[in-house]
VOSE-923395 format. One record per residue (C-alpha): residue number from 1; x, y, z. Coordinates in Angstrom, 2 decimals. Layout:
<atoms>
[atom NUM [X Y Z]];
...
</atoms>
This chain:
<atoms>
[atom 1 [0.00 0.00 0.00]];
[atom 2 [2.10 2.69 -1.32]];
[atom 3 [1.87 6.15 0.30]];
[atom 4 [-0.27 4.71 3.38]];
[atom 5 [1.24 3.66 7.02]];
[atom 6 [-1.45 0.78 8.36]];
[atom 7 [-0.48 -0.54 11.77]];
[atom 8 [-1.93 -3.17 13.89]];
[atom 9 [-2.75 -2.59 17.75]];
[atom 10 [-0.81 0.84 17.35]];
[atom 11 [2.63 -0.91 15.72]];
[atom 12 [3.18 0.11 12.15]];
[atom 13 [3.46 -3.13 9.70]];
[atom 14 [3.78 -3.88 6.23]];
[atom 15 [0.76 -5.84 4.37]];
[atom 16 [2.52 -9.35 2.81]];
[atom 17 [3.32 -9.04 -0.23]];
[atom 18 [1.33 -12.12 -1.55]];
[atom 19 [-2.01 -11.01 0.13]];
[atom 20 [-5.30 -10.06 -1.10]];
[atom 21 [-8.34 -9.09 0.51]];
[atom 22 [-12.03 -8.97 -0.50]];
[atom 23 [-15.19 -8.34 1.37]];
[atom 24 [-17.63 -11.66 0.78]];
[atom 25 [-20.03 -9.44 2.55]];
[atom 26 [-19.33 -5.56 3.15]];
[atom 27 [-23.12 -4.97 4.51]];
[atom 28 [-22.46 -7.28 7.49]];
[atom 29 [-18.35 -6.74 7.59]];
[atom 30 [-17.70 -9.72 6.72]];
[atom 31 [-14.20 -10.69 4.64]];
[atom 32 [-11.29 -12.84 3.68]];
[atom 33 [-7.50 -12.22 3.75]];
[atom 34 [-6.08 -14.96 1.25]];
[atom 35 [-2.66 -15.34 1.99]];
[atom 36 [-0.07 -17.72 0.80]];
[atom 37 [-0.46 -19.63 4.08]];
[atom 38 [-4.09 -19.83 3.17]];
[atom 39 [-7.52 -18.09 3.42]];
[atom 40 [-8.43 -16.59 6.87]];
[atom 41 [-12.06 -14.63 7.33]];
[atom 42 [-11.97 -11.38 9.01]];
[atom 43 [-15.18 -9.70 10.70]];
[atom 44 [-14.34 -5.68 10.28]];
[atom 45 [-16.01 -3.13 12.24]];
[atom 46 [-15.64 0.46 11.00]];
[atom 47 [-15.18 3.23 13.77]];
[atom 48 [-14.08 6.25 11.34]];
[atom 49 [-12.76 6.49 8.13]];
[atom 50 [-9.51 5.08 8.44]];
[atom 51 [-9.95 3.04 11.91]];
[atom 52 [-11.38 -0.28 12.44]];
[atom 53 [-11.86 -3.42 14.53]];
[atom 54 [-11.14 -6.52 12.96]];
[atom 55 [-11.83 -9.85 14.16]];
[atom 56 [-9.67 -12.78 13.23]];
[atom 57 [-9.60 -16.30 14.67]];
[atom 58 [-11.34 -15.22 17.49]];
[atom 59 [-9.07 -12.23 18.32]];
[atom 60 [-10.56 -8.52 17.60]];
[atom 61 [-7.46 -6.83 16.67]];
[atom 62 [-7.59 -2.49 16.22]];
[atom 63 [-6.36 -1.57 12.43]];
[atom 64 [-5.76 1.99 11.09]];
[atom 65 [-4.73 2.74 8.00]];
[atom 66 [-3.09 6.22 7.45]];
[atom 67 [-2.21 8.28 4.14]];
[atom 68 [1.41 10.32 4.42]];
[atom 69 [-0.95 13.52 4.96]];
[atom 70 [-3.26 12.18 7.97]];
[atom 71 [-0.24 10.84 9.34]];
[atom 72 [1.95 14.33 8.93]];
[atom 73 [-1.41 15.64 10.72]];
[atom 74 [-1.62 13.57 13.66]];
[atom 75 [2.10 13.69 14.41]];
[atom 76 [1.54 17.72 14.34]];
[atom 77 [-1.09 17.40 16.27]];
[atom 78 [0.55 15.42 18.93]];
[atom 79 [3.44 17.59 18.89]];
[atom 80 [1.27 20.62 19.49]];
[atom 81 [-0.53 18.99 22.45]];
[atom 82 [3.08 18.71 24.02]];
[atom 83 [3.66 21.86 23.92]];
[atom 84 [2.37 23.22 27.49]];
[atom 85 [3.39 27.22 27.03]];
[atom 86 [1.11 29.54 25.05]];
[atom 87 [-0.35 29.45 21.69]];
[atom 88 [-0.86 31.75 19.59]];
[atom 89 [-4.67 31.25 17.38]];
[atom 90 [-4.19 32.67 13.40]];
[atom 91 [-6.87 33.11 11.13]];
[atom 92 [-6.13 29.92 8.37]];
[atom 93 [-8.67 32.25 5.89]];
[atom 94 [-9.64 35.85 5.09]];
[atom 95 [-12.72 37.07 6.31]];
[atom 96 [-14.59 38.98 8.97]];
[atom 97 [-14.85 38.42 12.28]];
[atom 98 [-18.68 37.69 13.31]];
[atom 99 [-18.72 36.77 16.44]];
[atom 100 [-15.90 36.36 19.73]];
[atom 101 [-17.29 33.23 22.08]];
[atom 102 [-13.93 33.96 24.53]];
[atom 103 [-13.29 36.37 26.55]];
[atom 104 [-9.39 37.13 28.60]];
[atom 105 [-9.44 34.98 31.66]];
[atom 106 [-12.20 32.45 30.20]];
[atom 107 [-11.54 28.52 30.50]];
[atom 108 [-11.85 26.95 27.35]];
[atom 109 [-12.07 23.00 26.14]];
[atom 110 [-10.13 21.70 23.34]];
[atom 111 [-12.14 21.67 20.15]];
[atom 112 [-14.62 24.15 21.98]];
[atom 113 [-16.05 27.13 19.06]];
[atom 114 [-13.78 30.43 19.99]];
[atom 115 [-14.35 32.96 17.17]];
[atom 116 [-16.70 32.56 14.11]];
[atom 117 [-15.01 33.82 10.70]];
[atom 118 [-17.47 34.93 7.61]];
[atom 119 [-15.48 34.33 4.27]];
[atom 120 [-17.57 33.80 0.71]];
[atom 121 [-20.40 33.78 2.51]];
[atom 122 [-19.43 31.04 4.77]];
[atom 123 [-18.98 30.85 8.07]];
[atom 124 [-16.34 29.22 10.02]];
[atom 125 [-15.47 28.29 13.64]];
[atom 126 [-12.00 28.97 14.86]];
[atom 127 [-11.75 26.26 18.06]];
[atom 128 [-9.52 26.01 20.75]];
[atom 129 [-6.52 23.76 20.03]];
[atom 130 [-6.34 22.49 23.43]];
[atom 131 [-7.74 23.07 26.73]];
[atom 132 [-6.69 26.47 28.50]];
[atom 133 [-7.57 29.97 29.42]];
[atom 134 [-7.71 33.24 27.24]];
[atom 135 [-5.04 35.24 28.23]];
[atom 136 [-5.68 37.63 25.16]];
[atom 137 [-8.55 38.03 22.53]];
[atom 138 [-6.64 40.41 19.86]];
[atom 139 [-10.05 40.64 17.18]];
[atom 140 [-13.79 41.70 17.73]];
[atom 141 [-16.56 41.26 15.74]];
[atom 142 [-16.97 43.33 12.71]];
[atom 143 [-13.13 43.47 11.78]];
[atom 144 [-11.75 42.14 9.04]];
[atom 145 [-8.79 39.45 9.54]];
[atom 146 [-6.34 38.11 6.75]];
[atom 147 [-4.71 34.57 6.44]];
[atom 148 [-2.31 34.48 9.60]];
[atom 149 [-3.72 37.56 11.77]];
[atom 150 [-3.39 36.47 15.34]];
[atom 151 [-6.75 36.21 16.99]];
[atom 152 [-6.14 35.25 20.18]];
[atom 153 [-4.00 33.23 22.89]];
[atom 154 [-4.81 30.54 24.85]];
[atom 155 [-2.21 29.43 28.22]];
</atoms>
């Protein structure tokens, strides 16, 4: 699987090279892994679009496949949760600010709504990257931000 990382119970592996798979039943999750050692059927169990729960000879086994991109993505992400100082929000768009949901000295939740930006007539949520308190809301509504204007900081 070129340009994908798949890993087994969290360890990255590498699919054998004389393997095949097919679904004999996709509706229920049911499948077969035809190897050179022989045919084994797999029960899969989707929980996202690249995780899933396979069972296998009476072991249920967690599988996640990964392009280069989610996995550049998660590893930034991880790296970013390590970080315990301050960060610094950006706008990732052009727009105009239409509404501030933080205030300096409020608590916020990771993934929590913060500031809502209006670009082609769309709006989008800027959310906390981690959990935290405002120590400095830099925008209010009606101003117009560009592609890296700082909005606000979270410690």
């Amino acid at each position: 699987m070129r340009g994908f990382e798949a890993r087994i119970g969290g360890v990255p592996v590498e699919p054998a090279v004389a393997s095949h798979f097919e679904w004999i039943d996709r509706a229920r999750g049911i499948a077969r892994l035809r190897t050179a050692e022989g045919d084994l059927e797999l029960v899969v169990e989707g929980r996202g679009p690249s995780e899933w729960l396979v069972t296998v000879a009476g072991r249920r086994i967690a599988v996640s496949i990964q392009t280069w991109r989610e996995r550049m993505l998660a590893e930034a992400e991880g790296s970013a949760r390590a970080h315990a100082g301050p960060v610094e929000i950006r706008a990732t768009l052009p727009g105009l600010v239409v509404a501030v949901g933080a205030e300096a000295g409020s608590e916020v939740s990771e993934g929590q709504p913060l500031i809502t930006i209006e670009a082609m007539k769309m709006q989008n949520e800027v959310r906390a990257p981690r959990d935290g308190t405002v120590t400095e809301v830099l925008v209010e509504p009606g101003q117009t931000v560009a592609t890296g204007t700082p909005l606000l900081r979270v410690g």
